[in-house]
Structures are given as structure tokens and as C-alpha cells.
C-alpha positions in Angstrom: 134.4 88.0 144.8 131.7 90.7 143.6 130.0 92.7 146.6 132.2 91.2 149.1 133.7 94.6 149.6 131.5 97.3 150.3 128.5 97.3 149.3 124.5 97.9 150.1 122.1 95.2 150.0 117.9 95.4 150.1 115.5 93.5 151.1 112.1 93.1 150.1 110.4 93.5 153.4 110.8 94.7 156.9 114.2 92.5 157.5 117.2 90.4 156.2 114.7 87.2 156.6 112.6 88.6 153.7 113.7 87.7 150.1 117.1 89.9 148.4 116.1 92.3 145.9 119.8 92.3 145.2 123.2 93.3 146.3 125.2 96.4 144.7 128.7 97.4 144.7 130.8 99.5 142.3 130.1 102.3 140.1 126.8 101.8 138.0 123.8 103.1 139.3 121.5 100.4 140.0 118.2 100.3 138.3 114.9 101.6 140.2 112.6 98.9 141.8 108.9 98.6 143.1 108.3 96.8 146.6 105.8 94.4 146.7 105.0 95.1 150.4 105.0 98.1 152.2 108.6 97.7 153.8 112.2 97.8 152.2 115.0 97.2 154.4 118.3 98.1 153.5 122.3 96.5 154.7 125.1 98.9 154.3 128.5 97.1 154.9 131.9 98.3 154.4 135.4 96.8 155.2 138.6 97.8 156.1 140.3 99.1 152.9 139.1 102.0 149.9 136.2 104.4 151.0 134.6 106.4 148.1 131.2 108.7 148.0 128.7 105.8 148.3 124.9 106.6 147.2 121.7 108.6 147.0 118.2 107.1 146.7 115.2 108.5 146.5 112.1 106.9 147.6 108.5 107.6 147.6 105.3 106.0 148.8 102.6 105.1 146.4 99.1 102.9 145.5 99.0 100.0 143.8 95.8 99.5 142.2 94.9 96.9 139.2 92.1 98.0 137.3 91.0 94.7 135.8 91.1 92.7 132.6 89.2 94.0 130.0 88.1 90.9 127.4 85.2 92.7 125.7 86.0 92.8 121.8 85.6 96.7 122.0 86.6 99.3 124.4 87.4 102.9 125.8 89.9 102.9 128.3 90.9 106.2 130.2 93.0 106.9 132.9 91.3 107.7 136.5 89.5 110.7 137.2 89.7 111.2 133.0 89.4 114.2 131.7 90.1 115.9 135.4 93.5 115.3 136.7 94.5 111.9 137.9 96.4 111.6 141.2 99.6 111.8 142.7 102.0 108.5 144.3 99.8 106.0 141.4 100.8 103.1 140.4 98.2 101.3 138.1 97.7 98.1 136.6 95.6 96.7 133.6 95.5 94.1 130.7 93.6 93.6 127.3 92.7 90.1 126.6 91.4 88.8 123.4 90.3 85.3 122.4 93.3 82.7 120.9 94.3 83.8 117.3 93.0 87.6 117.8 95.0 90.5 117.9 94.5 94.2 119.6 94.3 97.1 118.0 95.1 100.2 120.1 94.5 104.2 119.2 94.9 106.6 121.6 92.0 109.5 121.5 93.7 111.4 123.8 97.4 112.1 125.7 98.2 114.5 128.4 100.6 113.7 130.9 103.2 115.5 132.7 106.5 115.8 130.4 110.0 115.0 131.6 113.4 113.3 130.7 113.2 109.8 129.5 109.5 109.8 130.7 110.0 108.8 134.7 107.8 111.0 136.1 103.9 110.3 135.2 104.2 107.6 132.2 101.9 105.0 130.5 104.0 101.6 129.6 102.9 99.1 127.6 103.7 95.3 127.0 103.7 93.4 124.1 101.7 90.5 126.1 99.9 89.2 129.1 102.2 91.0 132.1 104.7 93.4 133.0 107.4 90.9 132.2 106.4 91.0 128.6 108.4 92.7 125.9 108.2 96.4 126.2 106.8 98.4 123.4 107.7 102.0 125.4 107.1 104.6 127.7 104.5 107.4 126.6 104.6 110.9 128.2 104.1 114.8 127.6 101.6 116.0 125.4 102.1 114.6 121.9 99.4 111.7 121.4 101.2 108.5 120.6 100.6 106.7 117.2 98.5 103.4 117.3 99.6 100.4 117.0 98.5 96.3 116.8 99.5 93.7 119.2 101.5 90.8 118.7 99.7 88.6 120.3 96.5 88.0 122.1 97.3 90.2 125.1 98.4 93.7 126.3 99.6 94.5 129.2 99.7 98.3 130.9 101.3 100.1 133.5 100.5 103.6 134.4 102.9 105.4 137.1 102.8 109.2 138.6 104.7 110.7 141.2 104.4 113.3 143.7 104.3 116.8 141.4 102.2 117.9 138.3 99.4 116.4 137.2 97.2 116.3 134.3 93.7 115.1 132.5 95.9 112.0 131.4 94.5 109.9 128.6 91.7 107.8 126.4 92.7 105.0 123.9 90.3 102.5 121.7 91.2 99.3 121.4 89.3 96.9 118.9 89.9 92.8 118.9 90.5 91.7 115.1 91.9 88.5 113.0 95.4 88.8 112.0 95.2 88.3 107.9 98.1 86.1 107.3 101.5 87.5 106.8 104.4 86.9 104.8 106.7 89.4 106.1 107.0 88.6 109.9 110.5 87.9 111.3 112.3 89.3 107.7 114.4 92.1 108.1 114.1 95.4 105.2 117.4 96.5 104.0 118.2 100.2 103.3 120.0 101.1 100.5 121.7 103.9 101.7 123.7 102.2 104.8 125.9 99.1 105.8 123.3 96.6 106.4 122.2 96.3 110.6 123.3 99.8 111.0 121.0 102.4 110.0 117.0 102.6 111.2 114.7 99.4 111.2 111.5 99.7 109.3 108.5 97.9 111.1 107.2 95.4 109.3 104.0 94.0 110.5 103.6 96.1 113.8 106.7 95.0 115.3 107.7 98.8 116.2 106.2 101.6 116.8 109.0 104.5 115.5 109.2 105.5 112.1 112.3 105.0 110.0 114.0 108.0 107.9 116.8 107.2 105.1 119.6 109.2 105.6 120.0 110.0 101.5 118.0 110.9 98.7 117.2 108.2 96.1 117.5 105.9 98.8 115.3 102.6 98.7 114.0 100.2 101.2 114.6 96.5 99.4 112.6 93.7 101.6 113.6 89.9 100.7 111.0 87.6 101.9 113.4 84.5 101.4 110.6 83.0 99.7 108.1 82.6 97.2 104.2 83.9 98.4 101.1 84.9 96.9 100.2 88.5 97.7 97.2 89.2 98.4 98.0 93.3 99.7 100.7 95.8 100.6 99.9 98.5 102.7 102.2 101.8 104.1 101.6 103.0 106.9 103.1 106.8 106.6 104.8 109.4 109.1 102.7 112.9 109.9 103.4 113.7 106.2 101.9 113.1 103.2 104.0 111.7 100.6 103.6 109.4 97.9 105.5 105.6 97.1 106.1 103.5 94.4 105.9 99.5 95.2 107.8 96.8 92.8 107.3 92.8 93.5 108.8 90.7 91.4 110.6 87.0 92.0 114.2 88.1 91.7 115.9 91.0 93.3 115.9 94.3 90.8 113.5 92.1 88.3 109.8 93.7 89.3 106.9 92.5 87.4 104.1 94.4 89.5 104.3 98.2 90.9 102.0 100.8 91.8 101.5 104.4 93.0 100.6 104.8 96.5 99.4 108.5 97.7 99.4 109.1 101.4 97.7 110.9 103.6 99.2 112.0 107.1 98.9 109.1 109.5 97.2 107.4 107.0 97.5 104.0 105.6 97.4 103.1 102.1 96.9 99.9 100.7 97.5 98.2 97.1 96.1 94.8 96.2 97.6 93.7 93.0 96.1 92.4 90.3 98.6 89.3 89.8 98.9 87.5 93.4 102.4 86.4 92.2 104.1 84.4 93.6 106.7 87.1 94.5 109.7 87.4 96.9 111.5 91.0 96.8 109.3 93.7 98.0 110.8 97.2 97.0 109.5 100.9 98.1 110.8 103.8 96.9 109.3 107.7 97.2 108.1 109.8 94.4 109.6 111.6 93.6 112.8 109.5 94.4 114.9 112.6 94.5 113.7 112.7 98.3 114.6 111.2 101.3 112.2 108.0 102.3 109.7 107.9 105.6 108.1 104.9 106.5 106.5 104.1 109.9 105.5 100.1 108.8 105.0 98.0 106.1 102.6 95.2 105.6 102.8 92.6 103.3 99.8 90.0 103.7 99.2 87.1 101.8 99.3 82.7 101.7 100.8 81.7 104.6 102.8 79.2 103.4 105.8 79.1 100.5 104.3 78.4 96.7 106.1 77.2 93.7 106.6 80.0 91.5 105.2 78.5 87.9 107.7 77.9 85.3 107.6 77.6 81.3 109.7 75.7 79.3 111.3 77.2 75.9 113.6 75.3 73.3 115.7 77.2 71.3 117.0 79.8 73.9 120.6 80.6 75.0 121.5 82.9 77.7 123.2 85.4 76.9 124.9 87.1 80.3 127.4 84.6 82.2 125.4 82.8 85.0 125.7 83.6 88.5 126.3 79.5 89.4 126.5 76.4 87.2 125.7 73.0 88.9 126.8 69.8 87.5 126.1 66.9 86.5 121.8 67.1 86.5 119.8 65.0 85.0 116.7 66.6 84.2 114.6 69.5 83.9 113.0 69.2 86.9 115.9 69.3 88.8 117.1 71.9 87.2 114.4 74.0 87.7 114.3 72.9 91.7 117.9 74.1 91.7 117.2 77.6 90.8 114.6 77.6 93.3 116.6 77.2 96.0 119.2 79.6 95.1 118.6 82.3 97.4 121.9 84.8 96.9 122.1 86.0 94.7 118.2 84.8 93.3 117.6 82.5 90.6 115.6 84.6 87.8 116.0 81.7 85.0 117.8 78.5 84.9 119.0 77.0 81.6 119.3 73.1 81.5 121.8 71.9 78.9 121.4 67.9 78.0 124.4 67.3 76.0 126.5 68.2 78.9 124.0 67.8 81.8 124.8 71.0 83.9 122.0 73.6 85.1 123.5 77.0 84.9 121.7 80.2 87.1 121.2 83.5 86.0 119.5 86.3 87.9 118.4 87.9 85.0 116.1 87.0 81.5 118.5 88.2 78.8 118.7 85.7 76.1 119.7 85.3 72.4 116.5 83.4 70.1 118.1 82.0 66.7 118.0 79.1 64.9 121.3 77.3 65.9 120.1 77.2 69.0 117.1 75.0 68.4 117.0 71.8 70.2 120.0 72.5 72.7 119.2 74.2 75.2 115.8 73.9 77.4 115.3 77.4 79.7 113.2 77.5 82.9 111.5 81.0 83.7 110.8 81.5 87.0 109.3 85.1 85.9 105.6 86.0 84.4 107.1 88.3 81.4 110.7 87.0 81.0 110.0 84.8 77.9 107.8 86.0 74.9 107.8 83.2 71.9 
């Protein structure tokens, strides 16, 4: 049985009759804890068999303090005694709370704190929510300020901890309640080119991070599938501390891009395209410029409808394919169904789908290369799920 052996237990209070922070036993250090009175008692037990080295703790007294909830749709919050030094044995408390449907933005002014490993001495840490139980967006130390960032939902939730050596002026962040414009690209995952998919960096998409993400190779790409059609209504980059420029592609089908631009950064500034076509579209695809040059991105924001649209689709007679298809479905009766066929091909996409009566089959291509001519008239009816695939 686990910790039957030897082992150390603690309590959360002055005895054994106050609630079990837990049992250990074993090799792995345990995690760190906070008491929540102003006792910890502790139950060493060993039996009659193996003896090894047993533990070191450290412990240290400190003040809990909460410093409120700030709800005011605009604020500077600093850390105590900001700009003189804020105090030993701290332990601090605070949350941002906007109205239902808003979101928090959060820029730091300011960042001095004292620097060690993994950040455990005097560290700001910040939820993704309304307590410390909330997913943790990271621990901030040292003297480099930390980049901005937006919430992901109405709340944020902070905790600011120092201990007994060095301390500093600490720190002053903004923060600024806004409306999230509806996004498309929440919850899908960017793939980069240059590594096994899951297994290199993870760009942010939407403020779900806050690191930036590096390809390992030059010519590399970042290809986003949104797994579905949208209107786009912008794109924006949000850079690393250089300044670099992008190209953007959108199209409906993966390599088949029917709007790009030019995006010039600035450091640690965002840029933002709008285009001039909403779409609908469905691969994103960023790449730098020069693309002989590896590819920074800190997040990428793609906002637009938020719900799916039916990508428009013309109807030609006359027009073979002229590349095999990627999938032929059979028997289909009509058009229609052809054409709702190709929409929910997913992989590879559907570019065009060519509807054959005589033998009533739909067969999917991923691409728009077709033969015109005059024995082909009447046989064939092709769909185009693309603005500029089709000119008759």
C-alpha cells in the first residue's frame, strides 16, 4: 500500500485533527504548499525494514494580504510601496473583473523584481480566470518587462510572492476592458512546415500563449486550417522584438490562395491586414519575406463571422478535369449534392467537384486544372468552390 512504509505526513493546522495536506513517501520531492492558518504540523513514521536519507524543508513565515478586485473598465495596477522597494515574507492577492462577454487587456509599464532560477524567489503569477486555481499563464521575474497579453475570459487572477532576501521597486501594468471581435481561429491548431506535426513550437493563435514561436529552418511556413469556411473580416501578427516582414495567403483549399498581402512589422508591434474580399476562406498561410529566413511569430489573429458560410459556387458546362481526383463518390443524383459533397471533404480539401450525369458519380479534385473544348460540351457540369478558378 503507498505510504504505509515510511513516510511524513502534514497537517494543515496545529494537530493530526486538522485537515491532511497530504502524505509523502518515496523519492520525488513533493511540491511546495502555502498554509492557510498560521500552524503546520507535521507526522514522521517509520517501520521496521529499509532506512534511507529522508528530507529537507525549508519554511518561512509570511503575510497574506488581498488587495481587492478591481472591476473599473481602466486601471494602473502597481505592486506595494511602487516605485520604492516592496517588502519581504509577501504574499499578495488580486483579481480583474470585467462585465460578461469582455475581455482584459494587460501591458506591463514596468518590471523589476529579484531574478532567480525558475522564478521562486519574488515572482508575479498570473491566472487565466477568476482564482488561483485557474489555468496558469506563468511566473514573471528579473528585469526584463514581460509582453502583454489578452484574457480569455472575463477574469484575471494574480498572485504576487517574495521572500526573505533582495528586494526591488517591483512593477506597474495597464489593463483595459474591451469586446472580443469574433474569431474564427480559437481552438485550431497552426502547423509548421518544417517539423513532424505536435512536435515543434505552438504559435498562439488568439492569445492563447504568451511565448513566441521560432521555425527551426529557413523557407519554413506556418499553414493554419480553420476546418471551415468563414468570412474574414482581419488578420493581424503580432511580431517578436524584431522587425520583420510577412506574406499572408487565404484561399479555400490548402496551397490554392486567392488573397495575400505584405505585412511590415515593427518590434513588438502588431500589424493588421483587412482584405478586400471577406472570402469565405479556410487555409490561412504566413510565410517571411524574404522566405530565405527563418519565421518569428508571437500570435496570430484571425477575426471574422462567427459562424461557418457556404463558400459560393458557379456552375460551367463544357469542362473536364484534367488531373485525377483526389475521391470519386458514387451514385449522386444531382448537382447539389454534388457540390455538398465537396464541401465536406475536409482532407485533403475539395477545390472543385465535377458532377457527371451519364454515370451519376461526383469526383473531387483539390485543384482547378481543366481542359475547355468542344467535345466536352453538355457532359460534364463542374462546381467551383474558388473566386478565380473558372474564367468562361
Amino acid at each position: 500500500m503507498e505510504c504505509s512504509y515510511d513516510y511524513l505526513h502534514v497537517f494543515n493546522g496545529p494537530s493530526t485533527s486538522y485537515p491532511s495536506i497530504g502524505k509523502f513517501s518515496g523519492c520525488a520531492t513533493p511540491s511546495g504548499f502555502r498554509s492557510q492558518s498560521n500552524s503546520v504540523y507535521f507526522v514522521f513514521k517509520t517501520d521496521g525494514s529499509n532506512t534511507y536519507r529522508g528530507f529537507d524543508l525549508f519554511y518561512m513565515f509570511f503575510t497574506q494580504v488581498f488587495l481587492g478586485e478591481f472591476t473599473n473598465p481602466y486601471g494602473v495596477i502597481t505592486s506595494p510601496n511602487y516605485p520604492l522597494d516592496y517588502e519581504n515574507y509577501k504574499y499578495y492577492e488580486w483579481v480583474i473583473r470585467a462585465q460578461e462577454g469582455k475581455r482584459i487587456k494587460l501591458d506591463f509599464t514596468d518590471f523589476y523584481t529579484e531574478d532567480c532560477t525558475a522564478c521562486k524567489c519574488d515572482y508575479l503569477e498570473i491566472f487565466n480566470g477568476p482564482s488561483n486555481s485557474s489555468p496558469s499563464i506563468g511566473n514573471f521575474c528579473g528585469s526584463a518587462t514581460p509582453r502583454g497579453f489578452r484574457s480569455q475570459s472575463n477574469s484575471l487572477y494574480f498572485v504576487f510572492k517574495t521572500d526573505y532576501s533582495a528586494t526591488y521597486r517591483g512593477f506597474s501594468m495597464t489593463y483595459l476592458f474591451f469586446t472580443q471581435v469574433s474569431s474564427v481561429a480559437i481552438g485550431k491548431k497552426a502547423t509548421q512546415t518544417d517539423v513532424a506535426f505536435g512536435n515543434g513550437p505552438i504559435l498562439a493563435i488568439d492569445g492563447w500563449l504568451d511565448r513566441c514561436s521560432l521555425t527551426t529552418s529557413i523557407n519554413s511556413e506556418w499553414k493554419l486550417d480553420l476546418t471551415d469556411y468563414y468570412l474574414i473580416e482581419e488578420v493581424s501578427i503580432h511580431p517578436a522584438a524584431d522587425a520583420k516582414s510577412y506574406k499572408i495567403e487565404m484561399g479555400l483549399g490548402l496551397g490554392k490562395y486567392e488573397a495575400d498581402t505584405i505585412l511590415n512589422l515593427t518590434a513588438s508591434n502588431p500589424s493588421t491586414w483587412k482584405p478586400t474580399s471577406k472570402g469565405p476562406y479556410r487555409h490561412v498561410n504566413v510565410m517571411a519575406r524574404p522566405h530565405n529566413q527563418p519565421l518569428t511569430i508571437c500570435e496570430l489573429q484571425i477575426k471574422g463571422s462567427p459562424q461557418p458560410r457556404t463558400p459560393p459556387f458557379r456552375v460551367f458546362t463544357g469542362i473536364a478535369m484534367s488531373n485525377p481526383p483526389v475521391r470519386t463518390v458514387a451514385p449522386v443524383e444531382s448537382q447539389i449534392e454534388c457540390s455538398s459533397i465537396c464541401l465536406r471533404q475536409k482532407i485533403p480539401p475539395c477545390v472543385t467537384a465535377q458532377f457527371d450525369q451519364e454515370r451519376k458519380s461526383c469526383a473531387l479534385f483539390d485543384g482547378c486544372e481543366h481542359t475547355n473544348l468542344p467535345s466536352n460540351e453538355n457532359k460534364t457540369v463542374v462546381f467551383a468552390f474558388a473566386a478565380n478558378c473558372f474564367i468562361k
